[in-house]
N, C-alpha and C positions, 0 to 999 in steps of 0.2 A: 487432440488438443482443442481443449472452446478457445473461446474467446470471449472478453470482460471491455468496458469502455469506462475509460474513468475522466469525469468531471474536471476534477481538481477542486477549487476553491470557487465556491461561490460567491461574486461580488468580483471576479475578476473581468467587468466588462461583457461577461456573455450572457448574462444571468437570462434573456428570454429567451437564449440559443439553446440553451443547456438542457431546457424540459423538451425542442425536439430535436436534440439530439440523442437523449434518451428515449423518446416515442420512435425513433427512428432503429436506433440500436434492437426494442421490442421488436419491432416487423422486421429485423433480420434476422433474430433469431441467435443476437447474444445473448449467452451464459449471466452475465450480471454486469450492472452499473454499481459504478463506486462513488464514492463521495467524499470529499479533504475535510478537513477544517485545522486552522492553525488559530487566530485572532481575531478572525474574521466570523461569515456567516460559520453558525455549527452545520453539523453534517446531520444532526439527527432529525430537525424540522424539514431540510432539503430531501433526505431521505424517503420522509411521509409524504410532500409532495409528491415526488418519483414514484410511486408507488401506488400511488392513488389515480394517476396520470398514466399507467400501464399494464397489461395484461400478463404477463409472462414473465419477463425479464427479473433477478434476483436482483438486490437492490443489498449495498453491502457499505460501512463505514472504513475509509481508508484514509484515517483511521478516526476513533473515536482516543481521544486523550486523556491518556491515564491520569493525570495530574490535575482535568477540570470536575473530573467526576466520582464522587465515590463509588465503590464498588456495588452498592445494592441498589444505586440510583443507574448506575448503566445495566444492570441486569432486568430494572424494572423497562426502561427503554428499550432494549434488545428482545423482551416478552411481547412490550406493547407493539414493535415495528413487525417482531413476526406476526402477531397475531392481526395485524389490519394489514396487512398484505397477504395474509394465506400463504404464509410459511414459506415465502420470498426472503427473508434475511440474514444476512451475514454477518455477523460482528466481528469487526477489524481493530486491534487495539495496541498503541505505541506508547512510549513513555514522552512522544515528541523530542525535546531538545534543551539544553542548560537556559538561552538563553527566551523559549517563550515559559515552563516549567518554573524559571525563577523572576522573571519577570512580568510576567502575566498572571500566571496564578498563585504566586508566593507559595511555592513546594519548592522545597529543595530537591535539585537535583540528583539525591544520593544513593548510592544501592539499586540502582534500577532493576536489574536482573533482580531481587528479591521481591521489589516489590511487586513489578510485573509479576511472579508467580503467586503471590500472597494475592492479588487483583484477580489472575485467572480462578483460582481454587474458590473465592468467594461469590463469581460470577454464574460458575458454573453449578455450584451448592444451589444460590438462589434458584437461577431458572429453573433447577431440576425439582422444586416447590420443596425442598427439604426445609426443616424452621433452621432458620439463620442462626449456626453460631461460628466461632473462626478465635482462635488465641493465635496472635501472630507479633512480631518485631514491629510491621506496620499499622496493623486494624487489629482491634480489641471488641467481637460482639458476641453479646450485647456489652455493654459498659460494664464492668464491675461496682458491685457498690450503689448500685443504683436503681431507678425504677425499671430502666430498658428489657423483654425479656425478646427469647427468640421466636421470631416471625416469621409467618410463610406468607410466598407471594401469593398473591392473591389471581392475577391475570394466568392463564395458561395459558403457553405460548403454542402454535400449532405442534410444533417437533418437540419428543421428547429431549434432544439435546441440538441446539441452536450450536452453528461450526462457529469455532472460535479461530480466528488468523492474530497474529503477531505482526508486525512491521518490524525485520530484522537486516541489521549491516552486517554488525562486529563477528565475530564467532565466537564468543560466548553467548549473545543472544541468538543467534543463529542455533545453536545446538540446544539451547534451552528452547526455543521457540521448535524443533524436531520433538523434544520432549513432552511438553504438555498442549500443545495446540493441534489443530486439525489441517494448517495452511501456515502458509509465509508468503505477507507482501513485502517484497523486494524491488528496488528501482536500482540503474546501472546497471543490467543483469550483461554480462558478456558470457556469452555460449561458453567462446572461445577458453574463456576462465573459471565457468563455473565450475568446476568440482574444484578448483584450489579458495576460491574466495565465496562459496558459497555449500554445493550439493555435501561434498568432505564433511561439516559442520551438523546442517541439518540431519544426514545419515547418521551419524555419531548422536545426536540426539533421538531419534527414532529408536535405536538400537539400545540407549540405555533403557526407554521405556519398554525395552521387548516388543519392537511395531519394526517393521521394514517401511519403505516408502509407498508402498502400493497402499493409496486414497489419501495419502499426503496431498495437498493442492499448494502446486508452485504456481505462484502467483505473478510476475515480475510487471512493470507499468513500463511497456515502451513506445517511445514518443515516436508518432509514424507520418512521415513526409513522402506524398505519392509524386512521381515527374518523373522528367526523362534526364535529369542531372543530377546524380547523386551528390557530387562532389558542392553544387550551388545550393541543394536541400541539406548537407552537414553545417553550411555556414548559416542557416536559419537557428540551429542548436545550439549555437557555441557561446551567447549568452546563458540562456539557460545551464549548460553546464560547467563554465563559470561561477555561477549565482551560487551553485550546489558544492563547486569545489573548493571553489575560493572562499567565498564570503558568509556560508550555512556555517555560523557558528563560532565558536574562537577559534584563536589559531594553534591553543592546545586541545580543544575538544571539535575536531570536526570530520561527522564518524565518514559523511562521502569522502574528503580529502585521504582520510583512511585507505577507503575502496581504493580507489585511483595506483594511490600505493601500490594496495597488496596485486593489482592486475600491472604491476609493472610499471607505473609510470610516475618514477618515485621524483625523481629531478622537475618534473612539468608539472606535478600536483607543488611542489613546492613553490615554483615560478608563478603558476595560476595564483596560489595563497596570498605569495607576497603582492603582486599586484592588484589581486581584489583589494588586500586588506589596508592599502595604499590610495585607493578611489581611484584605481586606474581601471576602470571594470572595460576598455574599450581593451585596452593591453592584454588584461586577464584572459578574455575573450579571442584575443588572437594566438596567444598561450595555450590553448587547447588542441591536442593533435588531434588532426583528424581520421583517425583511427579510433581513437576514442570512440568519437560519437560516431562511426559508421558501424562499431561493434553492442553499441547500446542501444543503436534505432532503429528503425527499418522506413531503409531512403530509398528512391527511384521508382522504377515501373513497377508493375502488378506481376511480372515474370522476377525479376530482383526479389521483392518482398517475399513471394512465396519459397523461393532458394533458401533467405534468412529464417521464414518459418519454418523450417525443417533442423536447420541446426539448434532453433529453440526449443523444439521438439525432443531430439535428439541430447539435448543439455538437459533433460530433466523437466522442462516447464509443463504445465497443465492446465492452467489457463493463462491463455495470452492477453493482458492487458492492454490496450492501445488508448494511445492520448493523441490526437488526431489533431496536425498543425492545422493551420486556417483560420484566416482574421475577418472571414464571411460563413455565414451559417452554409450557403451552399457547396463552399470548398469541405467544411465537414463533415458534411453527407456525404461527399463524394468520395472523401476516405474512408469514411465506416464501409461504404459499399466497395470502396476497391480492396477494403479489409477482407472481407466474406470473396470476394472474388480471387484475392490470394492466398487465401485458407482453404479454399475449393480445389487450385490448383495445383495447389503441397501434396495433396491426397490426404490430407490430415484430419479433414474436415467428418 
């Protein structure tokens, strides 16, 4: 199992923490930095940053939003980031959410699963420098009827095929996302429940593609609180999981409140709902078992952590993600490093 360290969103307060926390993640010898973007900074110009700024480390979008980019323009992106990185990149790509999708970039929210696969099939065309054509329910290239014809990219990217990841909950993207992709990022991952809310799905999708999971890359983002109180480091999460379960979205479309669900916690995903979606987010917050979040994070010592790294090992993961609590740069050093020191002592490493 590596291990991956993910950003989040840039502009969240840390932004001069953030390049060394990733020069830092480099000289430990993580697998790859990821990078958010919702509304805020994009992921593709932070990307270039990161990338320019390190020697080693794969540098990867988590996610790049299917709804702000056409397909031939992230492919052109995804060429350019490999190719000035020396075949460091990952492209990570989500449909996002109803309410940034129709709010933000005026796309309707609809058919995701198709369109997502109509998005991949064109991505993947490009990079691979074939001339661009695609007749689809979504994208029509070139235009009919018009001067537009088919185009090759011009840039070659270092890899003959750039890994493509999905951002997947539900289980229907979960099993599409088995299907035609190389990875799945995942957040909420509970060991304890993956094969019912998670491995089940993406298997079922491998298999219809005639692929088993061997070089699948499970990918999951877990939030990691190093100490000697576990139970005082769950209560640092419990906003945050909140935010994600209650308040991510409506209250008929909200695919985390979903997760929660399907891992059993049908009455307390509902409770957290109503409270978020009430501005009681102090309530919501206290609403959160903490089982939850001790099964989605990795809390306590560097003896603890490494215990939980083996059941997410053991769950199917293959790269470990870590989002590393601390409201000072040196507290996040210290978990990157107590990261590697309890990945050492899993034996995983």
């Amino acid at each position: 199992m590596r291990l991956g360290i993910n950003l989040g969103y840039w502009g969240a307060g840390m932004d001069a923490d953030n390049l060394a926390v990733a020069q830092e993640a480099d000289r430990l010898g993580y697998s790859v930095c990821w990078a958010a973007e919702a509304y805020g900074s994009d992921a593709a110009t932070v990307l270039a940053w990161v990338a320019a700024r390190t020697e080693r480390i794969d540098v990867g979008s988590a996610i790049f939003q299917i709804p702000a980019r056409a397909p031939a323009m992230t492919a052109m992106t995804a060429a350019t980031l490999d190719t000035l990185s020396g075949g460091r990149f990952r492209l990570g790509l989500g449909v996002s959410g109803p309410q940034v999708s129709e709010g933000w970039y005026g796309v309707r929210f609809d058919k995701p699963l198709a369109r997502t696969r109509e998005y991949v099939e064109i991505v993947r065309r490009a990079t691979s420098r074939e001339r661009l054509t695609h007749s689809g329910e979504h994208w029509t290239l070139p235009l009919p009827d018009g001067p537009g014809k088919p185009l090759k990219l011009t840039v070659h990217p270092v890899r003959e095929r750039i890994p493509v990841y999905i951002a997947a909950i539900g289980p229907k993207n979960l099993e599409q996302t088995g299907e035609i992709a190389d990875g799945a990022l995942l957040i909420f991952y509970s060991p304890e429940h993956a094969e019912e809310t998670t491995l089940g799905a993406l298997r079922a999708g491998r298999e219809k593609a005639g692929k088993t999971m061997e070089g699948f890359d499970v990918v999951p983002t877990v939030p990691l609180a190093v100490g000697d109180d576990p139970e005082a480091l769950a209560d640092t999460f419990r906003p945050y999981t909140a935010l994600y379960v209650g308040g991510m979205g409506s209250r008929k479309q909200n695919f985390y409140n979903r997760l929660a669900r399907r891992m059993g916690y049908e009455k307390e995903a509902a409770e957290i709902q109503d409270r978020y979606l009430a501005g009681d987010r102090d309530g919501a917050a206290a609403a959160v078992p903490r089982r939850l979040i001790d099964s989605t994070t990795l809390l306590g010592p560097v003896e603890r952590i490494a215990d939980r790294m083996r059941a997410y090992a053991e769950a199917g993961v293959t790269t470990l993600t870590l989002a590393p609590a601390g409201f000072t740069l040196e507290e996040r050093l210290a978990s990157l490093r107590a990261g590697v020191a309890a990945l050492e002592r899993s034996g995983l490493a």
